[in-house]
N, C-alpha and C positions, 0 to 999 in steps of 0.2 A: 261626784263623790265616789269614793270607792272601799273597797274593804282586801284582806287582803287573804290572798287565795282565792280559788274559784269558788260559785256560788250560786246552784243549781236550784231553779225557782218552778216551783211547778202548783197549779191548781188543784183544789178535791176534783176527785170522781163525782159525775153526776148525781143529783139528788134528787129525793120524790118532791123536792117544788121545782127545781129544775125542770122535771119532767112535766109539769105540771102547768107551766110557764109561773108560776109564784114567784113575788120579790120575797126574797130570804135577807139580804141585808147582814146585818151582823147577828143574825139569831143564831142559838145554836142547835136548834131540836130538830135540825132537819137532815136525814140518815139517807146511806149511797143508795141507790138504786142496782140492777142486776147489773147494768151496763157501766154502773159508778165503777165498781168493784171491779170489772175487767178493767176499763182504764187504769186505775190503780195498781191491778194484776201488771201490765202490760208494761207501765212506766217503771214500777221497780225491776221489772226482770231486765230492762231497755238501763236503767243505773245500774244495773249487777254488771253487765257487760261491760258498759262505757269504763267505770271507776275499778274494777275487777278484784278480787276476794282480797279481805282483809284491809280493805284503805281506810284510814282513818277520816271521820265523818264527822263536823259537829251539827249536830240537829235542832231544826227550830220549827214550830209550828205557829200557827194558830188556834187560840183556844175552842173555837169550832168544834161541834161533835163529826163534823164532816167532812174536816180536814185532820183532824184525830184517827179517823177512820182511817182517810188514805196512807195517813204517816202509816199507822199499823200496818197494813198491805205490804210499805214499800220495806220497811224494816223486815219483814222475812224473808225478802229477798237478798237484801246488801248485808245484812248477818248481823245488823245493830241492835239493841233494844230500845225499844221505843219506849221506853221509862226515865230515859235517859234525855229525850227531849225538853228543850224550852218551853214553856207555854206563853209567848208573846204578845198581849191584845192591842199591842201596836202592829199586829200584821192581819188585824179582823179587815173583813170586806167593807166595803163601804155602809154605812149609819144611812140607812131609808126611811128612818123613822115612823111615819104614819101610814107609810105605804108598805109595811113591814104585813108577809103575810099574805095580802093582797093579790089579784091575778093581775097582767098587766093589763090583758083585756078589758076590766073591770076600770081600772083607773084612764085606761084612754077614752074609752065613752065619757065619763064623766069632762076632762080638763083636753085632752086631744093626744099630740103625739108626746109620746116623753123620750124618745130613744133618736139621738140620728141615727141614720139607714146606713154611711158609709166608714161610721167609725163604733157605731156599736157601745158609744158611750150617750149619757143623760144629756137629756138637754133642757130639762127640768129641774129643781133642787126638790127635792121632797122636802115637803112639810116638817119638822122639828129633828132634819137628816142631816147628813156635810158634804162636803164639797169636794174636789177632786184637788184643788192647795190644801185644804185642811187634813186630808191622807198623804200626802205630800211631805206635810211637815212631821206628821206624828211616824214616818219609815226612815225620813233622816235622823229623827233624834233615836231609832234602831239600830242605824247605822255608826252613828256617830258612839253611842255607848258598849257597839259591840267591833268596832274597826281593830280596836287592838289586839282582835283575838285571829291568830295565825290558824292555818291550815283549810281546808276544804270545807262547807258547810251547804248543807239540805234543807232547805226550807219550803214548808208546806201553806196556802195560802186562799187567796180566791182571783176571783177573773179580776175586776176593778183595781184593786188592790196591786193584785202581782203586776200590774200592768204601770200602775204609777211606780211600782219600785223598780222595774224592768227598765224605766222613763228615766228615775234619776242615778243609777247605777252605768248606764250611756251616754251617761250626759245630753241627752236629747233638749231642743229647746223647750221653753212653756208653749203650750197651745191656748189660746185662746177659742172659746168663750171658757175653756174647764181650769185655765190658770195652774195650770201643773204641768211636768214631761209627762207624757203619756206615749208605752211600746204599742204597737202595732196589735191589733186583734189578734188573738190563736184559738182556735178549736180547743173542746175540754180534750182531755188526755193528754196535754204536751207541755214536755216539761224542755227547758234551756238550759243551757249554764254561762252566766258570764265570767271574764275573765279583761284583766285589763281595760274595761271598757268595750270588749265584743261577746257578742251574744252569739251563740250556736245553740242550733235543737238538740236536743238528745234523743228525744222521741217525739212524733208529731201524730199529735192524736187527729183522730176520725171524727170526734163529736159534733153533734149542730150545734151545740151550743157554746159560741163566739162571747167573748167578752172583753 
């Protein structure tokens, strides 16, 4: 699938459950941390450069207060108003349902591992959560209702999430056992831009936190 113009995909800035190890899920109450906020600092001034003064933008978020956040950051940098954003809740992070909240610590004593080690994706469903086809389908029908719209676009998002849209905007194959494309892990602070079907970093963030 593709859209038309480039299309810069970048996750929030760390959050205090981030830092915290907490599953956050699709919640929205959870605000950047000091280091969030650099990231954010850091990525938009890394898009002021790359896109350069006065490009025209169109902007999409997540309804998140913690990708809300970052949108704000990066919009003082690229000279946009972030009032002017989409709020999309087909680009929310993945639904963890009962594990929403939760440490992961907590939850792996109780059932064991829930993360594989070399893809940094679930390998558990959470209890009354979704699934990595069911976020799949709900960024194509994103796609599909916004493809007609021409020019450049910034879209703010989460780790999971940006990772399945990263997946079908590639065209990358389904994996299995997660039944979706799924991009490759990146460190929080880094934001891409696809284009034609290739991905390049625009900035590559520092963060431990892989998703």
């Amino acid at each position: 699938m593709s859209i038309k113009g480039r299309i810069f995909i970048a996750r929030h800035g760390e959050t205090v459950f981030n830092h915290a190890k907490r599953m956050q899920g699709d919640k929205r109450d959870t605000p950047l941390t000091r280091t969030g906020f650099a990231q954010a600092d850091a990525m938009g001034a890394e898009l002021a450069n790359y896109i350069g003064p006065g490009k025209p933008l169109h902007l999409w978020s997540s309804p998140s207060g913690r990708a809300l956040q970052t949108l704000a950051i990066i919009c003082e940098h690229i000279g946009h108003d972030w009032h002017r954003a989409v709020h999309d809740p087909r680009l929310f992070e993945i639904n963890v349902g009962a594990w929403a909240g939760r440490s992961y610590a907590e939850i792996m004593d109780e059932i064991g591992p829930i993360v594989d080690p070399e893809t940094s994706l679930f390998t558990v469903r959470a209890p009354g959560g979704e699934w990595y086809d069911e976020i799949a389908t709900r960024l194509k029908s994103w796609i599909d209702d916004t493809k007609h719209i021409e020019g450049d676009r910034l879209v703010i998002m989460h780790g999971m999430s940006s990772r399945v849209l990263r997946g079908v905007l590639l065209g990358l194959e389904v994996n299995e056992p997660w039944k979706a494309p799924i991009a490759p892990s990146l460190p929080q602070g880094t934001m891409v831009v696809i284009e034609n079907g290739r991905e390049e970093i625009v900035r590559q963030g520092g963060g431990v936190h892989h998703a």
